[in-house]
N, C-alpha and C positions, 0 to 999 in steps of 0.2 A: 666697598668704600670708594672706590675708585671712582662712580659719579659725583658722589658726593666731593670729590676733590676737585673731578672734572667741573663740577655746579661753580665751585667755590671760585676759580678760577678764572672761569666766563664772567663772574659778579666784577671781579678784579680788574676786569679789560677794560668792564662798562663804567665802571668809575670812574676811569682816566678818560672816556670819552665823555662827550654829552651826549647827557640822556635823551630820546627820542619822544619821551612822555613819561611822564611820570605816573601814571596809570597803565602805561603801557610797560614800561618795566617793572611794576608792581606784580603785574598779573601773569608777564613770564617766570619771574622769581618766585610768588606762589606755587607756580604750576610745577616747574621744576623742584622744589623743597618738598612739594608733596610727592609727587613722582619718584623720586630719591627716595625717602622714607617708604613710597612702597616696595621698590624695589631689595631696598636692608631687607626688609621683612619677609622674603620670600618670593615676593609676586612679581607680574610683569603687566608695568599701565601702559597704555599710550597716552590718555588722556586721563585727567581726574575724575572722568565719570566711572573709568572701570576701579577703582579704589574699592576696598569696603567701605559698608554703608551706606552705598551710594545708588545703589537697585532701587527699579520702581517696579512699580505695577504695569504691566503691559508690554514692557523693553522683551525683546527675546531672551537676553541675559538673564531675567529676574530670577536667580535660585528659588523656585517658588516656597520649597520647603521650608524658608526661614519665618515665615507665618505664621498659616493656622494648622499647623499640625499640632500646636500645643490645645486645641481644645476639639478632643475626640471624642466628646459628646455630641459636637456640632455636626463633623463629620460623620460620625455615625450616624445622626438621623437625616440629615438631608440624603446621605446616601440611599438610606432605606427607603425614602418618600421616592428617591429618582427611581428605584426599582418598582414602585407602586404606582409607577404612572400617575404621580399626584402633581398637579400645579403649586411652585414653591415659592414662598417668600422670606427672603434674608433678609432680617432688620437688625441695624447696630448704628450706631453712631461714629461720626466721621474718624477715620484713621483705623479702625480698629482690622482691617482685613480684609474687605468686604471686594474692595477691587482685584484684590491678589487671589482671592477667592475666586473673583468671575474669571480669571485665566487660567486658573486650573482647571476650572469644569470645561473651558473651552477648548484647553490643551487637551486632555485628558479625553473626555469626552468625543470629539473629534476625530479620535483613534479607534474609539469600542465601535464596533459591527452595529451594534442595536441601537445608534445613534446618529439620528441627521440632525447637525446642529448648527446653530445660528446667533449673531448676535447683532442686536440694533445697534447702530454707530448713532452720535449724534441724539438723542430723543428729545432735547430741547426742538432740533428743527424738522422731527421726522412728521410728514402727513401719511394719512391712515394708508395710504396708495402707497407711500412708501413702505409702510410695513407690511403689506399684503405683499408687493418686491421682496423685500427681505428674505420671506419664509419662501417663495417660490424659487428665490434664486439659487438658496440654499439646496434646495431639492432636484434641483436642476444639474448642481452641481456633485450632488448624490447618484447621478442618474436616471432620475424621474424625469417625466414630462406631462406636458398637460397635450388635452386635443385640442388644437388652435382652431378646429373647424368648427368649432362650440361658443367662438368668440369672433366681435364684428369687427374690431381692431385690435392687431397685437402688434407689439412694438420690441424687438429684444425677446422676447418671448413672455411679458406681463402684457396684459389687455390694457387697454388705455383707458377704460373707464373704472373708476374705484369700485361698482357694484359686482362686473364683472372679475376685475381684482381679485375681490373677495370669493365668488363665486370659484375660481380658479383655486384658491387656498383649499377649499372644500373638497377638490376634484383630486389634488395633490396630494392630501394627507392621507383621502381612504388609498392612491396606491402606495405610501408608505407605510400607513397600518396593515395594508393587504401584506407586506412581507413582517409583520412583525416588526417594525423598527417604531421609535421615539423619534419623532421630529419636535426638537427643544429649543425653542426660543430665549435665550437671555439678553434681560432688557436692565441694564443699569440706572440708579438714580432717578428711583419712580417719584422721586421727591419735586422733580420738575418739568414731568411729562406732562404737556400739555392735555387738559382736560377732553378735549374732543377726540383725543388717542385713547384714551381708556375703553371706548366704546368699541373698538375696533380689534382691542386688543381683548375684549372677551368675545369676539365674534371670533376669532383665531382660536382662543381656547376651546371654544363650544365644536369649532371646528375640527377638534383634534388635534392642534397643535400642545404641546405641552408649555409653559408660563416658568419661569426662572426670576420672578422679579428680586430686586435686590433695589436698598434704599436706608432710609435713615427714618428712625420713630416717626416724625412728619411725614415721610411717605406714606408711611401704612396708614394714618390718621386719613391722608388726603383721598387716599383709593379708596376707603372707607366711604368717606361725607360725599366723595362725589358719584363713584359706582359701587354699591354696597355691594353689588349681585357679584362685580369681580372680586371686590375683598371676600367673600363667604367660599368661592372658589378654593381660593389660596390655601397651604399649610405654612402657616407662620414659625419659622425658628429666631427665635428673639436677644439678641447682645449675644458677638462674639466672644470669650473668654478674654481677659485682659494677658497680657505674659506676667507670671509669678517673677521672683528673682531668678529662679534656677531657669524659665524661660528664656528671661534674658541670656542669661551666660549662656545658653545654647545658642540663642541666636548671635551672639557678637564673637562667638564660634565658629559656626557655619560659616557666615560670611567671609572671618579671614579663611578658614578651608578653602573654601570657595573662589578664592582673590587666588590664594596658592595653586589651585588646579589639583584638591589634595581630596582625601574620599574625608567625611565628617565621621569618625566613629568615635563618637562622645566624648573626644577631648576638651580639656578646659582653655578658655579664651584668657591665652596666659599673657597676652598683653594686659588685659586688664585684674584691676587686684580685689578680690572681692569686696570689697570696701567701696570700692566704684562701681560696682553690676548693684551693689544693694543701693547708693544713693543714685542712679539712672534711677529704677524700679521709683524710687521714692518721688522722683521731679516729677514721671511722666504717668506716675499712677498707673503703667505697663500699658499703657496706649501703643500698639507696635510702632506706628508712625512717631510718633516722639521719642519712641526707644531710638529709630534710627540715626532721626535727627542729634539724638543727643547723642550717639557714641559718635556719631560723622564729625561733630565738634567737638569732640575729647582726643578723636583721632587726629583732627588736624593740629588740634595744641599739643598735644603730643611729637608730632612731626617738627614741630618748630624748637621744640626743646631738645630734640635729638638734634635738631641743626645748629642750634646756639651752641649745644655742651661737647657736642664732641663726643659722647659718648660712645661706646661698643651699642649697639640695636640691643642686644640683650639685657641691659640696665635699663632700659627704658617700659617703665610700667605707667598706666593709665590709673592714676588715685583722683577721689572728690578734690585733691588740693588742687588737682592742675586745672581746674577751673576758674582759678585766681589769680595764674599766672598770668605776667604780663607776654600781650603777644607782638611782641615784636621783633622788626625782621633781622634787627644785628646781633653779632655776636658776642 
């Protein structure tokens, strides 16, 4: 409690002075009320982004595990396709995983021996030259290399002409396949890769490159109507699982675990009262993305009502009502 008094305190000072802005003191007093309530709680912020709830997809922080672990149909089959040297295609629709998904294959991946791995940045502005770069650089950085005496300019160690590029991907892969390894390309949001990329990017796969695409039902329609030959390639795994209720309360679990520096062994998310994990489930129809969203805004109405009341941190429970409290910042 003692920040919390130290907060209360600071509030006290600035009153008697004038304010510097009023957006500007708004947003330190935010910061600080959230801060404090996470601190009651167990954890230690610096800033409101390390809060629960508050994890993306790609941040190094992201406890990846609060995802798609809940659907091990998913996992097990993509798994089994990566061990079958299949070219793979994730389709789901937005929120559902699909990014936190592609960091763990990269995380993951990354680490295993039988994997040279790679991922397009960018695929809205990538040219074919650049993704011929991509895969070599990746390889390069495995250890491989090409014979530069084979190519009329090279630049960085990519040839400067896109034929030659490509030629080089060809040269690269067989001494990746020569030891046995998977060189795995994942390319996000096929939904808006420019059409003259597709062609290139079956020319990689033909080459031996292995195919990770990941996308939204529009994608797969699109790879379809524009390169069938790469859509027929692909093993399509289709809609990630939604989170059930019991999902949830795992996930808004982990998280505070996570926020504490504590290990998750199935405890229950006793800030919240199951009354609240079943009306979440129910707004966001277990989209994980809106799971977040909505407990990060129950957490923060939460936070304010422990600052209003005064309360002991341990009376403070997360219910569907506190969604209609009013939120405001006085006492």
């Amino acid at each position: 409690m003692d920040r919390l008094e130290s907060l209360r305190s600071e509030e006290e000072e600035r009153a008697e002075s004038a304010a510097a802005g009023v957006l500007l003191d708004q947003l330190q007093e935010v910061e600080q009320r959230l801060l404090a309530f996470g601190e009651a709680l167990g954890g230690t912020a610096d800033t409101v982004t390390d809060l629960p709830f508050t994890e993306e997809a790609g941040l190094d922080h992201m406890p990846e595990p609060l995802y798609v672990r809940h659907d091990t149909e998913m996992l097990n089959q993509v798994t089994s396709w990566l061990l079958q040297d299949q070219h793979i295609g994730l389709v789901s629709p937005y929120g559902t995983g699909k990014t936190a998904f592609r960091e763990i294959v990269l995380r993951d991946l990354s680490k295993h021996e039988g994997f040279v791995i790679t991922h397009l940045d960018n695929p809205r502005e990538t040219t074919p030259r650049k993704l011929y770069q991509t895969v070599l650089t990746a390889a390069y950085a495995a250890g491989y290399s090409i014979d530069q005496r084979n190519y009329s300019q090279v630049r960085d160690g990519i040839p400067w002409a896109t034929a030659e590029a490509k030629d080089a991907v060809h040269e690269i892969v067989r001494r990746v396949r020569e030891d046995g390894k998977t060189l795995l390309l994942v390319v996000d949001e096929i939904e808006v890769l420019e059409a003259d990329l597709l062609s290139p990017l079956q020319v990689a796969g033909d080459a031996g490159v292995r195919l990770f695409l990941t996308g939204t039902p529009e994608g797969k329609r699109r790879v379809a109507e524009i390169r069938g030959t790469l859509d027929s390639r692909l093993r399509y795994y289709e809609g990630i699982d939604p989170f059930s209720p019991d999902d949830v309360a795992e996930y808004a679990a982990r998280s505070l675990a996570y926020f504490r520096d504590e290990p998750y062994e199935g405890q229950a998310p006793n800030l919240f009262t199951r009354a609240a994990i079943e009306d979440i489930h129910e707004r966001t129809d277990g989209n994980p993305r809106e799971v977040r969203i909505e407990c990060r805004e129950l957490f923060t109405r939460a936070a304010f009502v422990w600052y209003r009341t005064g309360q002991d941190i341990s009376r403070i429970q997360i219910t569907p009502e506190l969604r209609h409290r009013r939120f405001g910042m006085g006492r």
